[in-house]
C-alpha positions as CSV (number, residue, x, y, z in Angstrom):
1,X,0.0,0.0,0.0
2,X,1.1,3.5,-1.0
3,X,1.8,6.3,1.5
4,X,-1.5,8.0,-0.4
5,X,-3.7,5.2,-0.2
6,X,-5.5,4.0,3.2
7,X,-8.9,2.2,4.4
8,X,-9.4,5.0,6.6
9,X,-9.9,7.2,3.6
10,X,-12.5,8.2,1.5
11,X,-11.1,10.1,-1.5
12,X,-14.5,11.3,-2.5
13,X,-12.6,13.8,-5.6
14,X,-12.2,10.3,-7.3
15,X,-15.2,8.6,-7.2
16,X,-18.2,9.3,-9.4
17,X,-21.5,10.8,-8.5
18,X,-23.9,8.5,-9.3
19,X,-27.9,9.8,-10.2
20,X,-30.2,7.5,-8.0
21,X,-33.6,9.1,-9.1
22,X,-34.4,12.5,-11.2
23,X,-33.6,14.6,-7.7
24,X,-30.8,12.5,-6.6
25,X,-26.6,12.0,-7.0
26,X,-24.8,9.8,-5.1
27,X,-20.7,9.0,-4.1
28,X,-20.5,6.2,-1.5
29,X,-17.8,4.6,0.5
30,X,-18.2,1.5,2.6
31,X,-15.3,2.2,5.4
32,X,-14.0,0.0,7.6
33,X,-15.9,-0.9,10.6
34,X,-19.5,-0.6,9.5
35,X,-19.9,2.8,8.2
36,X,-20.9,3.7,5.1
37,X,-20.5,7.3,4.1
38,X,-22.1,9.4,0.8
39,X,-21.6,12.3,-0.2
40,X,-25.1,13.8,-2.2
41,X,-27.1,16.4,-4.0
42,X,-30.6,16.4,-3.8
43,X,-32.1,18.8,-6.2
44,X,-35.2,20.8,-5.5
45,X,-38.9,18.9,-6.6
46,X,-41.6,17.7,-6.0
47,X,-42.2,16.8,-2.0
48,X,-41.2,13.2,-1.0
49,X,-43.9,11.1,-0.8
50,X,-42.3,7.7,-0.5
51,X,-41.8,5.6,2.2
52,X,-40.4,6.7,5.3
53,X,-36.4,6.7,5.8
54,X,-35.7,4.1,9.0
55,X,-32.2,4.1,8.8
56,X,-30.5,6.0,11.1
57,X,-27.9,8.3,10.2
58,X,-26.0,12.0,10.9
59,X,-25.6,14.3,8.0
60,X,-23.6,17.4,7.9
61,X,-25.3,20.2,5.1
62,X,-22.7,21.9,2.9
63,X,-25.0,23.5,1.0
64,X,-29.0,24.7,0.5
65,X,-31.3,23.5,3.4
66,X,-33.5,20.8,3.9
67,X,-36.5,19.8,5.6
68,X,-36.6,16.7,7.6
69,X,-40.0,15.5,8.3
70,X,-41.0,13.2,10.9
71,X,-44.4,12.0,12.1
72,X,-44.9,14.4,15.0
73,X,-42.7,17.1,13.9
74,X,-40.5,19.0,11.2
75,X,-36.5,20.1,11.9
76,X,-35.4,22.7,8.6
77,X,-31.3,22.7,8.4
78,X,-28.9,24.9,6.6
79,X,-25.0,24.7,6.2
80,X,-22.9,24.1,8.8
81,X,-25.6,22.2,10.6
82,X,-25.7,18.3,11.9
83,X,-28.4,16.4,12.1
84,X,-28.4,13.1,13.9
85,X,-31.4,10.6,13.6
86,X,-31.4,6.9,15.3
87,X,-32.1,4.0,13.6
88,X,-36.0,2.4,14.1
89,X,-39.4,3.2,13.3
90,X,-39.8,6.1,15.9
91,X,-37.0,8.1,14.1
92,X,-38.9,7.7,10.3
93,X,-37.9,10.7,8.8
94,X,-38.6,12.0,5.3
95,X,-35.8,15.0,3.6
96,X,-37.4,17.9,1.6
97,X,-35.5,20.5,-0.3
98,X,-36.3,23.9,0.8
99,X,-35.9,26.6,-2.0
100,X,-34.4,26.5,-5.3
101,X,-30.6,25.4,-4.6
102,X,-29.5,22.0,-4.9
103,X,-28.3,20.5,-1.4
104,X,-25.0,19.2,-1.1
105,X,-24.2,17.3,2.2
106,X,-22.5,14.2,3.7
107,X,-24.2,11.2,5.6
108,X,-22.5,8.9,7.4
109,X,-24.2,5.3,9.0
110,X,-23.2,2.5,10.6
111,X,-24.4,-0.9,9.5
């Protein structure tokens, strides 16, 4: 192993962003330990209606704001703020794109 490469890194400049549906790009790195971390854009449209999100996670916003909705409550976040939602069916949570700019932000979870 080179003195640039490690399994503690993840060179996210080298990996592609990958479009998972028509409002969202993907980059994902399965580190060691459990963790999986992605880096994504989700573009402003129409609300999320799907299912709920059980998967816990924390996400860091880079850029534009989202709205996280959950079944008793809503949480809006904006750059430079964390988020941090436990895994299970109590934390269901839904993300929203609030305004026009595209949101750019990391997630990390453990599996």
């Amino acid at each position: 192993m080179s003195s640039q490469e490690s399994p503690y890194v993840f060179r996210a400049s080298k990996v592609p962003l990958v479009e998972t549906s028509a409002t969202l790009k993907v980059k994902e790195a399965r580190m060691l330990g459990g963790m999986t971390t992605r880096y994504q854009e989700r573009s402003p449209g129409p609300p999320n209606t799907g299912p709920w999100c059980e998967t816990g996670h924390t996400a860091y916003i880079i850029a534009g704001r989202l709205r996280y909705e959950f079944p008793d409550h809503e949480v809006e976040i904006a750059p430079g703020d964390v988020v941090h939602i436990p895994a299970g069916h109590t934390h269901r949570h839904r993300p929203h794109v609030v305004g026009d700019e595209t949101v750019k932000y990391f997630i990390t979870e453990f599996t």
